[in-house]
Backbone bond lengths (Angstrom), bond angles and torsions (degrees), N, CA, C in turn:
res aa  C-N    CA-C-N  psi(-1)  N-CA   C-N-CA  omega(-1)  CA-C   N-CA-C  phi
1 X - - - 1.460 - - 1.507 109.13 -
2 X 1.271 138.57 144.51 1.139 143.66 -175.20 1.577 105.20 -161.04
3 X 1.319 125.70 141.06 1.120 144.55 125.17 1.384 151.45 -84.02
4 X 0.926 131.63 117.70 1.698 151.06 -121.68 1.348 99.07 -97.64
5 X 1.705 119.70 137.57 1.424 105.31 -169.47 2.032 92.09 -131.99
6 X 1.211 147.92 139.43 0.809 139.82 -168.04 1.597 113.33 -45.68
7 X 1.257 122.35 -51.65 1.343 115.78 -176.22 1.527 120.93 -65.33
8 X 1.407 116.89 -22.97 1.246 115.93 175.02 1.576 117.66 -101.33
9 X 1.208 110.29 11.37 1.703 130.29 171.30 2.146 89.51 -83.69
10 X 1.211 123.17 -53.62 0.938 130.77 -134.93 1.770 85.91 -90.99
11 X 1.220 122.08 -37.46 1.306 121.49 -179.96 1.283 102.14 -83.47
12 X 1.268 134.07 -35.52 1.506 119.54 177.31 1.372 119.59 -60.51
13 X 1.449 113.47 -45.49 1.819 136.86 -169.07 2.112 86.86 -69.61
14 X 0.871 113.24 -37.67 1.875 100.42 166.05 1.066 111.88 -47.02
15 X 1.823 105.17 -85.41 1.270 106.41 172.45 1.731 138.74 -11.30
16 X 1.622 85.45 -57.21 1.693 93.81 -173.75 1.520 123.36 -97.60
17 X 1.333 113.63 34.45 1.267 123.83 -125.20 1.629 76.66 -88.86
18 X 1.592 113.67 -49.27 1.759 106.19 -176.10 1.394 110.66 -64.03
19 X 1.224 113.38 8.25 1.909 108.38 177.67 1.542 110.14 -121.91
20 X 1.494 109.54 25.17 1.377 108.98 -165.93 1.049 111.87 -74.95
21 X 1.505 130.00 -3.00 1.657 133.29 -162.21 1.423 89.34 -100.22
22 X 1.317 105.07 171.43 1.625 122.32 -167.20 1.201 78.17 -112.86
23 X 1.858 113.28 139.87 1.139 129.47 147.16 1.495 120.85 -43.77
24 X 1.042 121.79 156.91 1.795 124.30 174.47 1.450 119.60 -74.99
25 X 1.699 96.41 -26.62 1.500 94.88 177.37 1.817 110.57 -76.73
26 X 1.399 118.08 -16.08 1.439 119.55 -155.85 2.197 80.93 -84.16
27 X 1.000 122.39 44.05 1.752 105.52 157.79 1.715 102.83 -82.22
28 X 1.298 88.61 150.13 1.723 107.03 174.92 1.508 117.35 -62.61
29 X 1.564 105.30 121.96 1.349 127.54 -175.02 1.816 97.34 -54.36
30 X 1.377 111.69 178.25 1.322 133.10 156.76 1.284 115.38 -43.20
31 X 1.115 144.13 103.25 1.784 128.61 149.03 1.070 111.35 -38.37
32 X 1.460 134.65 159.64 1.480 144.78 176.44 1.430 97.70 -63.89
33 X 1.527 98.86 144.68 1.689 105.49 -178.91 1.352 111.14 -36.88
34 X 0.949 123.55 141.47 1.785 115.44 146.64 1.231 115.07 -140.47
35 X 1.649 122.94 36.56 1.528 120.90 -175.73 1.573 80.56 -118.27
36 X 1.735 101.28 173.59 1.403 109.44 177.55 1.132 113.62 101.28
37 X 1.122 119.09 136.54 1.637 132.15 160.96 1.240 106.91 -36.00
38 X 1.815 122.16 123.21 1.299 125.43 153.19 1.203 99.63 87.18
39 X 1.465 149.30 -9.97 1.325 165.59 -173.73 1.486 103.74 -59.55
40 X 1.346 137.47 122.23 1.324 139.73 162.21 1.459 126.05 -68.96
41 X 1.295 121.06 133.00 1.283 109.01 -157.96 1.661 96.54 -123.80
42 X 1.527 129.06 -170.02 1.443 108.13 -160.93 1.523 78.19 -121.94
43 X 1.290 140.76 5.13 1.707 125.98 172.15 2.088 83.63 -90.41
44 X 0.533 139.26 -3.35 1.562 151.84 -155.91 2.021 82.97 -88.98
45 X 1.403 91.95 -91.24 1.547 111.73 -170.70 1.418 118.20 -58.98
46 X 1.510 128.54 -14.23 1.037 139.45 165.71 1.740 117.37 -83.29
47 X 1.328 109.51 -25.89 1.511 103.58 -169.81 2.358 95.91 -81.99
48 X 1.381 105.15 10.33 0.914 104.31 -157.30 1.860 99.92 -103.97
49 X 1.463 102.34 -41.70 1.108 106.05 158.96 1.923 159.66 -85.45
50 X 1.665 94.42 53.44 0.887 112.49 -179.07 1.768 123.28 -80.19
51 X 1.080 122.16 154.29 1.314 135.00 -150.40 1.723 114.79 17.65
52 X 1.398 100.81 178.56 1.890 102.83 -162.52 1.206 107.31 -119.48
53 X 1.800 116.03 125.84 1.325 105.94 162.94 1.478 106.10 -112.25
54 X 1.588 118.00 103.99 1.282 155.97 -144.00 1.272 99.28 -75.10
55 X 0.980 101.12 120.20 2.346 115.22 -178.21 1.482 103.65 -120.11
56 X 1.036 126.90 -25.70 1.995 126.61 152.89 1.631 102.02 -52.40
57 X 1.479 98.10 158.65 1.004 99.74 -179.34 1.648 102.22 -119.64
58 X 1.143 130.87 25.83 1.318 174.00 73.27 1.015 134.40 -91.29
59 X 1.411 104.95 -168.90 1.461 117.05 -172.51 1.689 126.16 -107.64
60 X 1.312 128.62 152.85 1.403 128.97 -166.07 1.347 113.87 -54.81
61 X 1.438 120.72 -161.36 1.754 163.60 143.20 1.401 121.80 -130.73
62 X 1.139 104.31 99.78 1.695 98.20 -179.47 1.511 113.09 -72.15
63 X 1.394 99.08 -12.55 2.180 104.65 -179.83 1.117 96.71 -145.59
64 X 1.302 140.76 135.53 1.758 141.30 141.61 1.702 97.83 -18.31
65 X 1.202 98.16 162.05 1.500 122.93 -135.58 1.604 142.44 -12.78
66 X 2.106 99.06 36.84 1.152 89.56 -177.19 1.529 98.79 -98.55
67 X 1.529 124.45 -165.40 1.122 120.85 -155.02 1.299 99.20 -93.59
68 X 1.645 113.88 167.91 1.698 118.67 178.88 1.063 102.88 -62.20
69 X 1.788 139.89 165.11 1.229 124.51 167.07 1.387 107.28 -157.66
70 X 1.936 100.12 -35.26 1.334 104.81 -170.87 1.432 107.93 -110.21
71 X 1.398 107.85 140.63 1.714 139.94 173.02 1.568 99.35 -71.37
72 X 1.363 107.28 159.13 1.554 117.04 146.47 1.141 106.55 -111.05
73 X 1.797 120.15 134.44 1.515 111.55 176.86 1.591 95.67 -132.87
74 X 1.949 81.38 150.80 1.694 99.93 167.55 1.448 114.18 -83.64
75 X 1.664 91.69 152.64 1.725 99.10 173.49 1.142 96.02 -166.25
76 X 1.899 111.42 111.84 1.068 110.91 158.47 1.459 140.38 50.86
77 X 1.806 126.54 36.06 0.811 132.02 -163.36 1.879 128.78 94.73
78 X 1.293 86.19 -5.79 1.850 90.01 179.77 1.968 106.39 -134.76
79 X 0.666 89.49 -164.94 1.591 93.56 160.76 1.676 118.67 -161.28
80 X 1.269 146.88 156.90 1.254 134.40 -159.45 1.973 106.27 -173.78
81 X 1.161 86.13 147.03 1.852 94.71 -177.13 1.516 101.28 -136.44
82 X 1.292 111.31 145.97 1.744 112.17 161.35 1.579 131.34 -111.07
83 X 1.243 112.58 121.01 1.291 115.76 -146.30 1.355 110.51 -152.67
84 X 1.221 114.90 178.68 1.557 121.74 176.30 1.478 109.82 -60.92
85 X 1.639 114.59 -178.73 1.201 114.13 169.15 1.556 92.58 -151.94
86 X 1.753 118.86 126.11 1.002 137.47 -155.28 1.847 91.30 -136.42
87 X 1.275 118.52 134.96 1.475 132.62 -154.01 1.502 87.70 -84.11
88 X 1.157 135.84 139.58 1.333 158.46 144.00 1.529 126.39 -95.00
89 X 1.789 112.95 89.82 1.380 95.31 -166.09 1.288 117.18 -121.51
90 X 1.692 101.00 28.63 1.867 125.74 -166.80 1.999 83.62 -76.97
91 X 1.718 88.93 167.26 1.645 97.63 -176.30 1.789 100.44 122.95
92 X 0.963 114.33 -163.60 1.232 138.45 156.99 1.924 120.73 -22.47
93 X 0.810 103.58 120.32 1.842 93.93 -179.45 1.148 106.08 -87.58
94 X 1.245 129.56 133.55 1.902 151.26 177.79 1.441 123.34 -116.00
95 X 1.040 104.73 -150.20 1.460 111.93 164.33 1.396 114.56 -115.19
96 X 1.624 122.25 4.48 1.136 96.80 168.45 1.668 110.86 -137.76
97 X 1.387 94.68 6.21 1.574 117.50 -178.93 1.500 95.96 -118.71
98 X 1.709 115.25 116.23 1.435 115.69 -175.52 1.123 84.27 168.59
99 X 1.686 113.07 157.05 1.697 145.04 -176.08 1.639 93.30 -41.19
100 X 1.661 113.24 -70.17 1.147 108.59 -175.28 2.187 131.91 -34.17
101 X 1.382 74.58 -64.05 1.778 82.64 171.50 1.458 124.63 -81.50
102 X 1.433 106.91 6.69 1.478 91.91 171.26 1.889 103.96 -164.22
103 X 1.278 117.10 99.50 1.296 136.36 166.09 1.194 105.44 -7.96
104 X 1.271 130.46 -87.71 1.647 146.40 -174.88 1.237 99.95 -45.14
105 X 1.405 161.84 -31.77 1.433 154.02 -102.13 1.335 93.14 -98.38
106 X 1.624 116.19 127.61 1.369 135.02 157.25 1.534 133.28 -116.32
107 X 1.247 104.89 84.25 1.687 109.27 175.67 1.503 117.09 -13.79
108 X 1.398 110.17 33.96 2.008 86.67 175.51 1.456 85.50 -179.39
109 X 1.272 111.30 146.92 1.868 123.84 171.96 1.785 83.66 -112.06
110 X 1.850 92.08 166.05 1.611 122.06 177.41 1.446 97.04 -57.96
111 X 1.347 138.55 -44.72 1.275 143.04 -158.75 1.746 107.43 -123.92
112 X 1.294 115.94 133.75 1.109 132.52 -172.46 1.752 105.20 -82.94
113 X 1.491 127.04 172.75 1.367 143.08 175.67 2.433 74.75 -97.06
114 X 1.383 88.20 -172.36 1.393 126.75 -170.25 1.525 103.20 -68.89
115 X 1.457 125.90 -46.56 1.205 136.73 -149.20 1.926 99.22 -104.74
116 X 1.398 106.95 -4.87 1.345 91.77 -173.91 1.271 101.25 114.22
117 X 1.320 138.50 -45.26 1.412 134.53 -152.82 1.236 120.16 -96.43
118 X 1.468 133.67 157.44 1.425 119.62 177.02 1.339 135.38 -37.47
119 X 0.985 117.32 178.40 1.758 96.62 163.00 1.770 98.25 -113.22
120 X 1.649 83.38 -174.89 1.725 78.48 -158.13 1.904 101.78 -116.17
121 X 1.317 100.49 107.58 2.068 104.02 -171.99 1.697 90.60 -60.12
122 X 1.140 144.67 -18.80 1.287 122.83 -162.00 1.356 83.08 -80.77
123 X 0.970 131.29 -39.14 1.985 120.35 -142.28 1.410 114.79 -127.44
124 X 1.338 123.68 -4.04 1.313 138.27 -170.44 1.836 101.35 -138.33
125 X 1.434 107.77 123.31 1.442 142.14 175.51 1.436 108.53 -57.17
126 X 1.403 143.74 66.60 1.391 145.55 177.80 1.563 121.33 -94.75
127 X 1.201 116.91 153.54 1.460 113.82 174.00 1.782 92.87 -131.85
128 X 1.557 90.26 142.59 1.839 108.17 173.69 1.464 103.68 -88.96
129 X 2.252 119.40 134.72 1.208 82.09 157.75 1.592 92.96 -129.43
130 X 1.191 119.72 -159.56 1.375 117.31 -164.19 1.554 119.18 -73.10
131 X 1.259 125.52 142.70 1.484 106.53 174.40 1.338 122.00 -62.97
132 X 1.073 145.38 164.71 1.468 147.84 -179.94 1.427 118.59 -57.36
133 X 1.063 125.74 122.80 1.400 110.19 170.64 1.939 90.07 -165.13
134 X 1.463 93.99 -164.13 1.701 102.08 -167.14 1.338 118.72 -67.75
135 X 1.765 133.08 4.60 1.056 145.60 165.77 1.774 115.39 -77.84
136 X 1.180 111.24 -56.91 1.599 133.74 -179.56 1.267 124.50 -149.80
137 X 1.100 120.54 117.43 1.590 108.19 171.77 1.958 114.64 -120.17
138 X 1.212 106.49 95.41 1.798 129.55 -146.27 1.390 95.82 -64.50
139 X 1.502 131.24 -11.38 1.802 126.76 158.67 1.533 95.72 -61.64
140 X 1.440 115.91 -58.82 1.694 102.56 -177.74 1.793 137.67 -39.55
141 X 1.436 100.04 -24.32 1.419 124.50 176.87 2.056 113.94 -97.13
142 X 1.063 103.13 10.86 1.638 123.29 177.97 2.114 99.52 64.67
143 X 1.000 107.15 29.08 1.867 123.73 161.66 1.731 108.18 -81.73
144 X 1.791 91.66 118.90 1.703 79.70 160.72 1.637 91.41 -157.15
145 X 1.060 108.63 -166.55 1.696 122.99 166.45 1.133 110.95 -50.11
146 X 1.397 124.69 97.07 1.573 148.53 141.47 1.374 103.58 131.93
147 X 0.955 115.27 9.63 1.820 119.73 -178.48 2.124 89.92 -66.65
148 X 1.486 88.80 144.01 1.535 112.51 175.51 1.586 127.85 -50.99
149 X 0.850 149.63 136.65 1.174 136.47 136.95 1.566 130.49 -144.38
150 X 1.408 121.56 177.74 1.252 136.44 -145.53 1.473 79.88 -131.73
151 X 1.559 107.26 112.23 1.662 108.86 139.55 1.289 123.14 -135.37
152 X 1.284 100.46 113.41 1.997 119.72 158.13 1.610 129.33 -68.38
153 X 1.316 89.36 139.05 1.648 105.04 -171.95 1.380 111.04 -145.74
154 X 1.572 137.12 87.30 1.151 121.19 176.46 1.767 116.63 112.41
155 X 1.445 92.80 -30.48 1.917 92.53 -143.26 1.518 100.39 146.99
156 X 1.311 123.84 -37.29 1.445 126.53 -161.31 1.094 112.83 -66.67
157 X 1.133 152.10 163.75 1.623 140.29 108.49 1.345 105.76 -119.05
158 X 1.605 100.04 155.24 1.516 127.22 -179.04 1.522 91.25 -149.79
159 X 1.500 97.79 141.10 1.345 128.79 170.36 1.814 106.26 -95.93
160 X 1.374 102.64 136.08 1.504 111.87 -179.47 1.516 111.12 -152.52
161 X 1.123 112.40 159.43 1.682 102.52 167.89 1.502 102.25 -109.75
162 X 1.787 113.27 -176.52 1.222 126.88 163.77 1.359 117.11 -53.05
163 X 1.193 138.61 129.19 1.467 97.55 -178.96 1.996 74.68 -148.01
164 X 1.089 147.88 -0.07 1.606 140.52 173.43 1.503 125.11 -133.18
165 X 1.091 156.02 -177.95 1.067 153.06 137.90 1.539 124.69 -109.73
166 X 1.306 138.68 173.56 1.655 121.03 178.52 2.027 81.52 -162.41
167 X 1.479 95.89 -176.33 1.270 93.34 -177.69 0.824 126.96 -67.52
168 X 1.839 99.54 162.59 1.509 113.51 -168.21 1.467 129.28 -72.54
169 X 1.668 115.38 18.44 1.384 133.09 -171.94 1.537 103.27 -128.61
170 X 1.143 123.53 -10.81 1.067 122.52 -174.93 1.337 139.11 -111.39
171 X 1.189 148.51 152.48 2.058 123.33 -178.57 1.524 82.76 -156.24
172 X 1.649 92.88 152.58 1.742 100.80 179.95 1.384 123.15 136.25
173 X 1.661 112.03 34.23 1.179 89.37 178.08 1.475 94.80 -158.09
174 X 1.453 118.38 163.46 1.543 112.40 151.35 1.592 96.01 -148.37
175 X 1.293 111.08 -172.24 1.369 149.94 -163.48 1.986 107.14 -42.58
176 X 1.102 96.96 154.79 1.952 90.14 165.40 1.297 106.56 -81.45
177 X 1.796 130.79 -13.36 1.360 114.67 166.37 1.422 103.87 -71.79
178 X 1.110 124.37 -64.88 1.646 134.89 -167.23 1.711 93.86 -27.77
179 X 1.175 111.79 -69.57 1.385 114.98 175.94 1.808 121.34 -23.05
180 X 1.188 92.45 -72.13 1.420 118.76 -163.86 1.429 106.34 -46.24
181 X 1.593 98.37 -50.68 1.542 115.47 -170.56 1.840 114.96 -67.38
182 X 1.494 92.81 -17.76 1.654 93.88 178.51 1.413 106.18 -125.06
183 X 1.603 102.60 66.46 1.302 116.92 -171.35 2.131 118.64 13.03
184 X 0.953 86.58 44.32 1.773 78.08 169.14 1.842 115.34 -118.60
185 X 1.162 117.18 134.98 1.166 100.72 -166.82 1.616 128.54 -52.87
186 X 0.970 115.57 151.54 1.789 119.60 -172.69 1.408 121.20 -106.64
187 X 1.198 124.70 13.41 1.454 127.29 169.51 1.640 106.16 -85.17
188 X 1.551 96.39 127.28 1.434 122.61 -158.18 1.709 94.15 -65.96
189 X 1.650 114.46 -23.32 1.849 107.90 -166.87 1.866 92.26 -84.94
190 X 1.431 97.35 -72.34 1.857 118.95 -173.85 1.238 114.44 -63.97
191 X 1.415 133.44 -41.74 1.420 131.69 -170.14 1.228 117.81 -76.62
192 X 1.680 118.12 -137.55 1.692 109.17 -143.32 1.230 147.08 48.87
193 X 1.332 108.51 -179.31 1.769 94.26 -176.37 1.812 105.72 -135.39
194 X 1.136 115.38 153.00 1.634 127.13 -152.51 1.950 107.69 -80.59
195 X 1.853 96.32 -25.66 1.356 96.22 164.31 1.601 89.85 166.94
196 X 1.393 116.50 -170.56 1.375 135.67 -158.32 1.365 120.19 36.11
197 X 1.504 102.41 71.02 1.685 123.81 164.66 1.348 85.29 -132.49
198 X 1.369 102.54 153.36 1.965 125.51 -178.88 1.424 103.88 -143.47
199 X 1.465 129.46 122.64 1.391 154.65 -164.74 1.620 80.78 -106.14
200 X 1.515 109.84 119.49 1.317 111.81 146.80 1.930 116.54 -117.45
201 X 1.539 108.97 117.69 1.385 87.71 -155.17 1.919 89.82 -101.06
202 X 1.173 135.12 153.04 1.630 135.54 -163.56 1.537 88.01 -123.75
203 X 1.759 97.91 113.76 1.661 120.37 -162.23 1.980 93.25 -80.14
204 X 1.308 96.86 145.85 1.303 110.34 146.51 1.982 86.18 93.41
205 X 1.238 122.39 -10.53 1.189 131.50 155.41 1.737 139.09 -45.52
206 X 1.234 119.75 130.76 0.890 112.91 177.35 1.407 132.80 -172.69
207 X 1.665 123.27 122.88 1.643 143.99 -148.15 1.358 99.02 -81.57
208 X 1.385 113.10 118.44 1.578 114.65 -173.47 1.918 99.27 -118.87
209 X 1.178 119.02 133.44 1.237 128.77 -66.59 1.793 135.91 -22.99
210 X 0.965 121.15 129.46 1.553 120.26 -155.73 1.754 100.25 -50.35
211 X 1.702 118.51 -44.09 1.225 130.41 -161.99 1.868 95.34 -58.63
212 X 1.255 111.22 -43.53 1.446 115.55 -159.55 1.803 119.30 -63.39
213 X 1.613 98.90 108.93 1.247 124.59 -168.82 2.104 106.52 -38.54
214 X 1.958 98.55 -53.37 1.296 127.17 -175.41 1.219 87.43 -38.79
215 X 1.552 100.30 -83.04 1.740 113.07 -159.25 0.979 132.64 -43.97
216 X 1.196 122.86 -25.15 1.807 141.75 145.54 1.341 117.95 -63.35
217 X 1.255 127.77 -41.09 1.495 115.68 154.42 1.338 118.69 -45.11
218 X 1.169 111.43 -56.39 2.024 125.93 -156.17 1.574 78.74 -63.35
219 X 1.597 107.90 -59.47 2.000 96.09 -150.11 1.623 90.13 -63.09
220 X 1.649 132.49 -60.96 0.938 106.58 -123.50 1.879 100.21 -75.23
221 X 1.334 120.12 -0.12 1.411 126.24 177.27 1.394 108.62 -87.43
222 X 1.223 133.90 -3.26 1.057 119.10 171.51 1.818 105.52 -118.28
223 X 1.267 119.76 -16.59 1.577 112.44 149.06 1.045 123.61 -50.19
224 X 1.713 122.49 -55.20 1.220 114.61 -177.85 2.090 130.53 -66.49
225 X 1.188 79.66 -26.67 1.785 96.56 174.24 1.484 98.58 -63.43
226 X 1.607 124.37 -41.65 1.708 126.41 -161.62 2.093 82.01 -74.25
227 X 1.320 107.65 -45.45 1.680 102.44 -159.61 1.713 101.30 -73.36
228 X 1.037 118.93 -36.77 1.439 109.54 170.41 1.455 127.58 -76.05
229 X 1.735 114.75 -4.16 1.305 121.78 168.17 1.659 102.27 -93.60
230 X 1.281 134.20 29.73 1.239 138.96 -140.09 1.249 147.14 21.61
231 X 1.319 110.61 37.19 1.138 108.76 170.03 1.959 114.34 117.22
């Protein structure tokens, strides 16, 4: 897990400067359904989360040394912050998650797949949240490894679980799928997005097998239907 700080964005994007193009295969996956009868939509789950009743005991950094800004707030069974989205492409090595394409890269997430092994940011929908420390600690809020969530970008939603942690000062990021899937670019140096993405994570939740794309669909569409029926 890593978070991106301008000067070392700027030395990496050198480096990678002959790989700066996006592969052809990296186009943006599907967003989570949202057509269909009864279908949850993310202007749906957003008109829901208005103002914060604040479970940090401050507030975030979406990048090293910018200023605190963002809260974690409760609502009704979940909890959720709005924030940047910074590419996470530690886990599993691929072809597009590896030392080469991405500076920060760490062979292993906080939370394992089923079998023991990382999970994989190219191909699996994850959200990072902070490690524990005197700001938030997200076991206290019923958050752990594979719990559900809802992140919007635009119009989008994609369903993902917990699947990393990063520092304990920081919030803002998920997966190069998460990315991909809500059309924002997914290169771990150039991509992400600068702000207005919202992590809604649905507490007390949890993706059995964590890796499984399905099972995160099914739960996180039928969490959100329970959180928009209140709870």
């Amino acid at each position: 897990m890593h978070m991106r700080t301008p000067i070392l964005a700027a030395v990496a994007g050198a480096a990678l400067l002959a790989a700066a193009a996006l592969p052809a295969g990296a186009a943006p996956e599907p967003a989570a359904r949202e057509h269909g009868r009864g279908a949850v939509t993310a202007a749906a789950l957003l008109a829901e989360l208005t103002g914060c009743a604040q479970v940090s005991k401050g507030r975030y950094r979406t990048d090293a040394g910018k200023r605190a800004t963002v809260p974690v707030c409760a609502r009704k069974g979940a909890v959720f912050w709005k924030a940047d989205l910074d590419v996470d492409c530690d886990g599993q090595v691929t072809a597009r998650c590896n030392r080469r394409s991405d500076p920060w890269f760490q062979a292993g997430t906080a939370f394992p797949q089923s079998d023991g092994r990382p999970l994989n940011s190219e191909k699996l929908s994850y959200v990072v949240v902070p490690s524990p420390g005197r700001l938030w600690r997200y076991a206290d809020s019923g958050v752990r490894g594979g719990s559900v969530a809802a992140v919007m970008y635009e119009g989008r939603l994609r369903y993902a679980v917990v699947g990393d942690t990063g520092p304990a000062d920081l919030i803002g990021e998920a997966s190069y799928a998460t990315a991909r899937a809500l059309g924002i670019d997914p290169d771990p140096v150039k991509g992400g997005a600068s702000s207005g993405v919202t992590y809604l994570v649905f507490t007390g939740s949890r993706v059995t097998p964590i890796e499984s794309r399905a099972a995160a669909q099914a739960l996180g569409e039928e969490s959100a239907r329970r959180f928009l029926r209140g709870g």
